[in-house]
C-alpha positions as CSV (number, residue, x, y, z in Angstrom):
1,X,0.0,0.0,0.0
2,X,1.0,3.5,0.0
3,X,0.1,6.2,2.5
4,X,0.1,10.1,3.0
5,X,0.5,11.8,6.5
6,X,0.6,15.5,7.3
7,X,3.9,16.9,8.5
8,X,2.1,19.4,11.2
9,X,2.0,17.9,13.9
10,X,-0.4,19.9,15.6
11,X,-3.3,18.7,13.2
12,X,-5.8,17.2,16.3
13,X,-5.1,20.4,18.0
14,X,-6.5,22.2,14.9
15,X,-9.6,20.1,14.7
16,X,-10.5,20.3,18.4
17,X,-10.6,24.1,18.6
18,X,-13.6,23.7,16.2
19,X,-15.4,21.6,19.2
20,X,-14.9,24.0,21.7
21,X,-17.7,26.6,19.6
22,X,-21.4,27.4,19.7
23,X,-22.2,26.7,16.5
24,X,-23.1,30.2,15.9
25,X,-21.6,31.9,12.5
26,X,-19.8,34.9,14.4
27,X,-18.1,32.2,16.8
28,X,-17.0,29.8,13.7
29,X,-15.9,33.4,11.8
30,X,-13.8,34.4,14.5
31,X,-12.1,31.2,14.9
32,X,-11.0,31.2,11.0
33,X,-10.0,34.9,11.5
34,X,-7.9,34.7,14.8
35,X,-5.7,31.8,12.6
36,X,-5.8,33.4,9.5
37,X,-7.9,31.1,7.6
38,X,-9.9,32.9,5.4
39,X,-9.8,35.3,2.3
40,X,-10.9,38.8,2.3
41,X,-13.6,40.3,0.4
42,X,-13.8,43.4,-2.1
43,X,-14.7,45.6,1.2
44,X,-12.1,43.9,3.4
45,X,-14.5,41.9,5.1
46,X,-13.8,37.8,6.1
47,X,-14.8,34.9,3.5
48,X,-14.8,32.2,4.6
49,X,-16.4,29.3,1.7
50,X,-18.6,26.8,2.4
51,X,-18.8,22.6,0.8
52,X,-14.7,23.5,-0.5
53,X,-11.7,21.9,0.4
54,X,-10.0,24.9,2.1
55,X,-6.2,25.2,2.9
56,X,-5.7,28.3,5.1
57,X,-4.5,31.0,3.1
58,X,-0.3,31.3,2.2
59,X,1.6,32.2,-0.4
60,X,0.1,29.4,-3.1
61,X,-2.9,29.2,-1.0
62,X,-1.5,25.5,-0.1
63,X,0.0,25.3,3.7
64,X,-0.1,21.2,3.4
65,X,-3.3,20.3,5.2
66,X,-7.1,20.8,4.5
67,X,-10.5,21.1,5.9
68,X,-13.7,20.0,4.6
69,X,-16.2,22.3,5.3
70,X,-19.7,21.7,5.7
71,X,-22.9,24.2,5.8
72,X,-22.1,27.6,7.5
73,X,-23.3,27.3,11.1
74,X,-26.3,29.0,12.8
75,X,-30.2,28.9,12.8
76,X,-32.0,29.2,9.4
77,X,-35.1,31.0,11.4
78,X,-33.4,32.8,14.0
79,X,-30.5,34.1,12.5
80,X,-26.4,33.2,11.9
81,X,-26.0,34.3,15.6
82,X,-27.9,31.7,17.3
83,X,-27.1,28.0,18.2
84,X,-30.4,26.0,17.8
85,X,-31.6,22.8,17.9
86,X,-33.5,22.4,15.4
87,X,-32.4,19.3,13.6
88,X,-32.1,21.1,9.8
89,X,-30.3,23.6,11.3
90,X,-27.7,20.9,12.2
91,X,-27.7,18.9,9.6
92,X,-24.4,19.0,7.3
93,X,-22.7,21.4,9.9
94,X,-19.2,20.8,11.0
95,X,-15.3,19.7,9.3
96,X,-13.7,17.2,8.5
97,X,-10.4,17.0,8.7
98,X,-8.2,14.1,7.2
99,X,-5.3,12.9,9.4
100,X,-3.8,10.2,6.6
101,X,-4.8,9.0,3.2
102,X,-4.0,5.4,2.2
103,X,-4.1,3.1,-1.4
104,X,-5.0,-0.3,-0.4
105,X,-4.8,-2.3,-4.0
106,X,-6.3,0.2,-6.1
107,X,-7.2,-1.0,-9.9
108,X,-8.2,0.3,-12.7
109,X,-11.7,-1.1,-14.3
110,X,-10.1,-4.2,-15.8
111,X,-8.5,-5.2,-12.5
112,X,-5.3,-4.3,-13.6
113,X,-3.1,-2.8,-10.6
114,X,-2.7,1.2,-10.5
115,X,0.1,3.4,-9.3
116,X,-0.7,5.5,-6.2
117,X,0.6,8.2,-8.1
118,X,-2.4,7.8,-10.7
119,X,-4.9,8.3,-8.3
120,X,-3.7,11.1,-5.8
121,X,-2.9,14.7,-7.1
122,X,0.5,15.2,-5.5
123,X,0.5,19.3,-6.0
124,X,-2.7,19.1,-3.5
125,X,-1.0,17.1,-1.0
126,X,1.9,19.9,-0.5
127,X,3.4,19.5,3.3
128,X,2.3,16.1,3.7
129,X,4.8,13.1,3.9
130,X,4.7,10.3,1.0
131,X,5.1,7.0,2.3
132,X,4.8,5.1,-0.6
133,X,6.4,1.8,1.2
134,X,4.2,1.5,3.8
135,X,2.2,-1.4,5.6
136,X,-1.3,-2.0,6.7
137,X,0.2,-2.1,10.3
138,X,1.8,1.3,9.3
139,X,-2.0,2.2,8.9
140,X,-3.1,0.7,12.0
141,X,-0.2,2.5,14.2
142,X,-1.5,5.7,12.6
143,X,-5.0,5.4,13.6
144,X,-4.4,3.7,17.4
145,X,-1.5,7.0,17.9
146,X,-4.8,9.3,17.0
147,X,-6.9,7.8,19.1
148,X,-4.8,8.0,22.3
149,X,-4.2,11.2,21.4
150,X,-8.0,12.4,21.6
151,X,-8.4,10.1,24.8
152,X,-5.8,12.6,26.4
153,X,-7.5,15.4,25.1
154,X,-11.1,14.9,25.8
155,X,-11.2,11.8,27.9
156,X,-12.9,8.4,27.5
157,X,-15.3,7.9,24.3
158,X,-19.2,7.9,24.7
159,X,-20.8,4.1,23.9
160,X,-22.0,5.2,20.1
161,X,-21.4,4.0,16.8
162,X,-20.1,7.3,14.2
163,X,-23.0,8.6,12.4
164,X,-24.2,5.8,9.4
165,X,-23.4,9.0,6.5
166,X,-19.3,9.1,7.6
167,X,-19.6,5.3,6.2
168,X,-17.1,4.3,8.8
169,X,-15.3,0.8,8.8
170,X,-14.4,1.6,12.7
171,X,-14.8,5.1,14.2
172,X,-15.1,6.5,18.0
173,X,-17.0,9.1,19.3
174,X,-16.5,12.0,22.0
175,X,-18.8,14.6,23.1
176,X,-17.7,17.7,24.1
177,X,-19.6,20.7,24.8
178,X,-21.8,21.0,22.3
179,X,-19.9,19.5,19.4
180,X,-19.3,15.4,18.9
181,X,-15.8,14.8,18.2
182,X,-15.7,11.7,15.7
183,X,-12.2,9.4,15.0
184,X,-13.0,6.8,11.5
185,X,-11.4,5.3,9.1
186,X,-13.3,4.3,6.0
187,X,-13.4,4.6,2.2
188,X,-12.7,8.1,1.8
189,X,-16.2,10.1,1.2
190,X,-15.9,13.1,-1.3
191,X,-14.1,11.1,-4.5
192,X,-16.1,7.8,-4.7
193,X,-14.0,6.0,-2.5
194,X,-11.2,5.5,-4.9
195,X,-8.9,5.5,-1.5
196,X,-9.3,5.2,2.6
197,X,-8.5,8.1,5.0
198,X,-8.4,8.5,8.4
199,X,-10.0,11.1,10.0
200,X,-11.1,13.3,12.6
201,X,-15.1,14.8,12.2
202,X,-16.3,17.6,14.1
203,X,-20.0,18.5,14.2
204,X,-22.4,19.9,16.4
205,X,-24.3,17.7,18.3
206,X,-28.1,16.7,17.9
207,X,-29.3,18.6,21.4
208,X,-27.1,21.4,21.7
């Protein structure tokens, strides 16, 4: 197989300040803003997309790691300002953010083998390590090191699968404040599944 891990080591830490929100639009703004993670409008005012891959802004717009982003936070009666509970107003909130990508015998239609490097873009993966050698206990070490890392951070995980839409092969789930804090690993989500990833999911929880 052949995996891809970030080189920052501080990627948890990045996920978990988005658990420690309201999921109100001024408080998920801010947070962007204070690390200098969005773009800047005509007026000078924060942008911050929503459904993109985003890299925090830099020189090529490429720092070596990514979000996904879901649905901007907030309530779609009350306003961007308020935190509801109102399950639409949850729904497709949150980030993803992958902690390792891996190529487990990928193929092309015929069944004929094909070349990691046929099925990743390298120029998006800027900052992360290559490790094109690598094992399926490689894979497991990388997911069991993330784990105890979040059982440091946020203590032991509640007794719940990870929500059926993540598609999980094994996941693990913390709450924390008002956010759950998901671990998986799984076919990755937003390119058919051509790959696995592991990774950490961060989304407002049901009852806020």
């Amino acid at each position: 197989m052949a995996m891809m891990t970030p080189a920052d080591g501080q990627w948890l830490d990045r996920a978990l300040q988005f658990a420690g929100l309201t999921w109100t639009y001024p408080a998920y703004e801010d947070l962007f803003v204070r690390n200098g993670w969005h773009l800047s409008g005509r007026d000078g005012e924060p942008v911050i997309l929503e459904m993109e891959t985003w890299p925090p802004p830099g020189e090529e717009r490429d720092e070596g790691w990514h979000l996904w982003i879901g649905n901007h936070p907030g309530c779609e009666e009350e306003g961007t300002e308020v935190a509801c509970a109102h399950p639409g107003c949850r729904e497709d909130r949150g980030v993803l953010m992958p902690l390792a990508y891996g190529a487990f015998e990928v193929t092309e239609p015929s069944g004929e083998p094909l070349p990691p490097e046929e099925v990743w873009e390298f120029d998006a993966f800027t900052g992360w390590r290559w490790q094109p050698d690598a094992t399926e206990d490689d894979w497991a070490s990388a997911y069991r090191a993330a784990e105890e890392a979040l059982r440091a951070r946020l203590g032991e995980p509640v007794p719940r699968p990870p929500d059926g839409e993540l598609e999980a092969e094994r996941g693990v789930v913390w709450e924390y404040g008002d956010s759950s804090v998901t671990l998986f690993e799984g076919a990755e989500l937003l390119h058919d599944g051509q790959y696995d990833w592991i990774c950490v999911e961060v989304r407002p929880r049901d009852t806020p």
